[in-house]
C-alpha positions as CSV (number, residue, x, y, z in Angstrom):
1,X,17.8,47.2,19.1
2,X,20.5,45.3,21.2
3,X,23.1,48.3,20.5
4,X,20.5,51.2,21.3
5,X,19.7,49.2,24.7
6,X,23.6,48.5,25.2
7,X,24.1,52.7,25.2
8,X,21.4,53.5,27.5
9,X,23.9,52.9,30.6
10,X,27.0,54.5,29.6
11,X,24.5,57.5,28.6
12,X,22.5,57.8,32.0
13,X,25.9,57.6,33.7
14,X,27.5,60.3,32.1
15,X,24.0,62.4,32.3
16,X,24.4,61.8,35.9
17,X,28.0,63.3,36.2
18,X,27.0,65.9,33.9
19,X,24.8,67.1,36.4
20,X,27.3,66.3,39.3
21,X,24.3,64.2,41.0
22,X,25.7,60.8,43.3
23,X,24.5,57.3,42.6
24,X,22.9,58.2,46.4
25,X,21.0,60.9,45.5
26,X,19.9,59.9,42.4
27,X,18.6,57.0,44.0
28,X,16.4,59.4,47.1
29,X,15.0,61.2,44.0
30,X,13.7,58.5,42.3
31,X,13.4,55.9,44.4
32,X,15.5,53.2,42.8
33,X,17.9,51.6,45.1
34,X,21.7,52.4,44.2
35,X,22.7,49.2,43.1
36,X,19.6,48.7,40.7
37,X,20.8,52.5,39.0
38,X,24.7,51.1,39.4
39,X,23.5,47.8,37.8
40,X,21.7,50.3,35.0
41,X,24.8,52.9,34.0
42,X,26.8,49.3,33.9
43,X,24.5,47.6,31.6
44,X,24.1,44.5,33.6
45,X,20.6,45.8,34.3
46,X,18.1,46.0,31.1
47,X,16.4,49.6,31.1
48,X,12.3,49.9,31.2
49,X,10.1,51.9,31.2
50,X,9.4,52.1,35.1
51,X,13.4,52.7,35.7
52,X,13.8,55.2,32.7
53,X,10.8,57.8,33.3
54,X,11.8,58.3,37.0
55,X,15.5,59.5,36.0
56,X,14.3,61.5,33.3
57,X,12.2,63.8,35.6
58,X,14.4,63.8,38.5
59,X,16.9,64.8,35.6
60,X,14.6,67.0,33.6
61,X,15.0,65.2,30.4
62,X,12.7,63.8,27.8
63,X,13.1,60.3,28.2
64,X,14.5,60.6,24.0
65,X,18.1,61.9,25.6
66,X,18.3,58.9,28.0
67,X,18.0,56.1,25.3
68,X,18.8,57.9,22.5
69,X,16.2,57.6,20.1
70,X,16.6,58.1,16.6
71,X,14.7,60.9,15.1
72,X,11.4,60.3,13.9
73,X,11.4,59.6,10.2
74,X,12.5,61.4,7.6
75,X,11.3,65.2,7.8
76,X,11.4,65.6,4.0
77,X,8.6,66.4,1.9
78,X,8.4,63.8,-0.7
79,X,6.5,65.9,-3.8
80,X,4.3,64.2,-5.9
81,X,3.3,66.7,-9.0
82,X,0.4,66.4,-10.6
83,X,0.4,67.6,-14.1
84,X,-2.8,69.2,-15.3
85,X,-2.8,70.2,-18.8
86,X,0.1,72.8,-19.6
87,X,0.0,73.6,-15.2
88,X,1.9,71.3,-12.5
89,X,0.9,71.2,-8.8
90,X,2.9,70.1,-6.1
91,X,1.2,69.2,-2.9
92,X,4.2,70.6,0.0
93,X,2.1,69.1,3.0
94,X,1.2,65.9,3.5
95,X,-1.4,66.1,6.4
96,X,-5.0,65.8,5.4
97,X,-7.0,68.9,6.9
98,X,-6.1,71.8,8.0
99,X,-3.7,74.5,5.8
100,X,-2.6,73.0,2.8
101,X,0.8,74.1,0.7
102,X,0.9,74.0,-2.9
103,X,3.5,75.4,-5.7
104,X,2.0,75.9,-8.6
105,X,3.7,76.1,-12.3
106,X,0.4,77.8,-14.2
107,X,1.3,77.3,-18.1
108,X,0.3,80.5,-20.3
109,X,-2.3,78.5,-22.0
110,X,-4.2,79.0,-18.6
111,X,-5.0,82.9,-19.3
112,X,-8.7,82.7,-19.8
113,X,-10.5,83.2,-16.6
114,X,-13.2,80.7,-15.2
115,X,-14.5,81.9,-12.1
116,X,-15.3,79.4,-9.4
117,X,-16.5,79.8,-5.2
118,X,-15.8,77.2,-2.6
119,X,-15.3,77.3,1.1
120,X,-11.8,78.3,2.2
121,X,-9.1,80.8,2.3
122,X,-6.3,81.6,0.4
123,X,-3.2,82.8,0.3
124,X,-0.7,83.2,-2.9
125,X,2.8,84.6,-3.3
126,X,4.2,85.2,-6.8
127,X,8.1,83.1,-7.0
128,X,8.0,83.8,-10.5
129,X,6.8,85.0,-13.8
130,X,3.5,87.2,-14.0
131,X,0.0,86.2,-11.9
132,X,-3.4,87.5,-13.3
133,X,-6.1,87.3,-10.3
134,X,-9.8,88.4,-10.9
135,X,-11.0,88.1,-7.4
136,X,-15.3,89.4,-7.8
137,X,-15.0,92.8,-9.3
138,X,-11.0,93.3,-9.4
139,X,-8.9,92.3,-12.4
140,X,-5.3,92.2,-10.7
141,X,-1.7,91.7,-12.0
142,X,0.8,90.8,-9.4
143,X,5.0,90.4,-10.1
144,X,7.4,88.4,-8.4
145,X,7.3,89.1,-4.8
146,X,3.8,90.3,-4.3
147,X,1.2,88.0,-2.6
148,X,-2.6,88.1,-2.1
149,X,-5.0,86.8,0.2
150,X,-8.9,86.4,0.0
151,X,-12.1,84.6,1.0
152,X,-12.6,81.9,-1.9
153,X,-16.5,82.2,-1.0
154,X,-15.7,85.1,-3.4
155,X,-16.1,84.3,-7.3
156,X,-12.1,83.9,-8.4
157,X,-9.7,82.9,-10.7
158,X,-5.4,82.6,-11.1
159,X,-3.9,82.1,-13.9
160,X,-0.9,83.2,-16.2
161,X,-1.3,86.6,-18.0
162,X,-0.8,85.0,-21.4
163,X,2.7,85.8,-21.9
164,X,4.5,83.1,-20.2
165,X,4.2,80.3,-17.0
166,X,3.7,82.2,-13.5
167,X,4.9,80.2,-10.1
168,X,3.3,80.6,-7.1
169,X,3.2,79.5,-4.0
170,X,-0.3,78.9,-2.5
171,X,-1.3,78.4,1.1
172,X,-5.0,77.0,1.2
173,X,-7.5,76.5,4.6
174,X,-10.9,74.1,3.4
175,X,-12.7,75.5,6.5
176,X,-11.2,79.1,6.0
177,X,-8.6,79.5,8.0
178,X,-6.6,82.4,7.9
179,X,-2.5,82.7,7.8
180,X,-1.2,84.3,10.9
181,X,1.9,86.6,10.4
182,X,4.1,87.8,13.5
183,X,5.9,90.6,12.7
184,X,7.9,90.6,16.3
185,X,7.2,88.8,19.3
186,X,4.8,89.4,21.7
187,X,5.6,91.5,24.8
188,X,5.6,89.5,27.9
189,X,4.2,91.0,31.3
């Protein structure tokens, strides 16, 4: 903690050049007397909160790039498969709510269809191997590449076609939210 604190002066110092500001202007900005921000870019000042937020606006900087915090946590996934029979699932999100991720390894043995409602919406792209989906009426086959998308209100089923382990990936919304694609970006006015 010492070190992080010990490279918040040198840091708002050379932010300050950067932007070619003075000690004296900084200081009719934010209202910190000179020698308080001179004591500051020094380190013979400790940095707090009520000295840092005012030079990161009159600098337009998130208060992160003055002290230099380290990144939140790790960003990686950490997968935890659950096995289920001959099939693996592996959750790829980790928040509770809202659209969950799965990939799916779906062993052939799962080729006889059970069909099954429940609120939500999905979405499933074939990585590899052979999909079988019987969505209400429709008896569908879909190859590496090809995705679907349906209402699981709808009587449905996914498995393997019997000939070998399909992988998919699977986006799922509980309360039935729908995946948004953006082709291009919106036209500004």
């Amino acid at each position: 903690m010492e070190d992080v604190l010990a490279a918040v002066g040198p840091r708002l110092k050379r932010i300050r050049k950067q932007r070619d500001c003075t000690l004296a202007a900084l200081s009719e900005i934010t209202g910190i007397s000179v020698s308080t921000l001179s004591r500051l870019e020094s380190g013979r000042r400790k940095p707090s909160l009520e000295l840092l937020l005012p030079i990161a606006h009159a600098h337009q900087v998130p208060l992160d790039e003055l002290v230099g915090a380290p990144p939140v946590g790790d960003p990686r996934v950490r997968l935890k498969p659950l096995a289920r029979g001959d099939s693996t699932v592996v959750p790829l999100t980790q928040q509770a709510g809202g659209l969950q991720a799965f990939k799916m390894v779906i062993g052939a043995s799962r080729s006889t269809p059970e069909l099954r409602t429940h609120e939500g919406y999905e979405w499933l792209y074939v990585l590899g191997g052979t999909l079988r989906l019987v969505l209400a009426e429709h008896d569908l086959v879909l190859k590496v590449g090809e995705a679907a998308e349906f209402d699981t209100r709808l009587p449905h089923w996914f498995g393997s076609t019997g000939e070998a382990p399909v992988e998919v990936l699977s986006l799922f919304g509980a309360q039935g939210e729908r995946m948004h694609v953006r082709a291009k970006p919106r036209a500004t006015r």
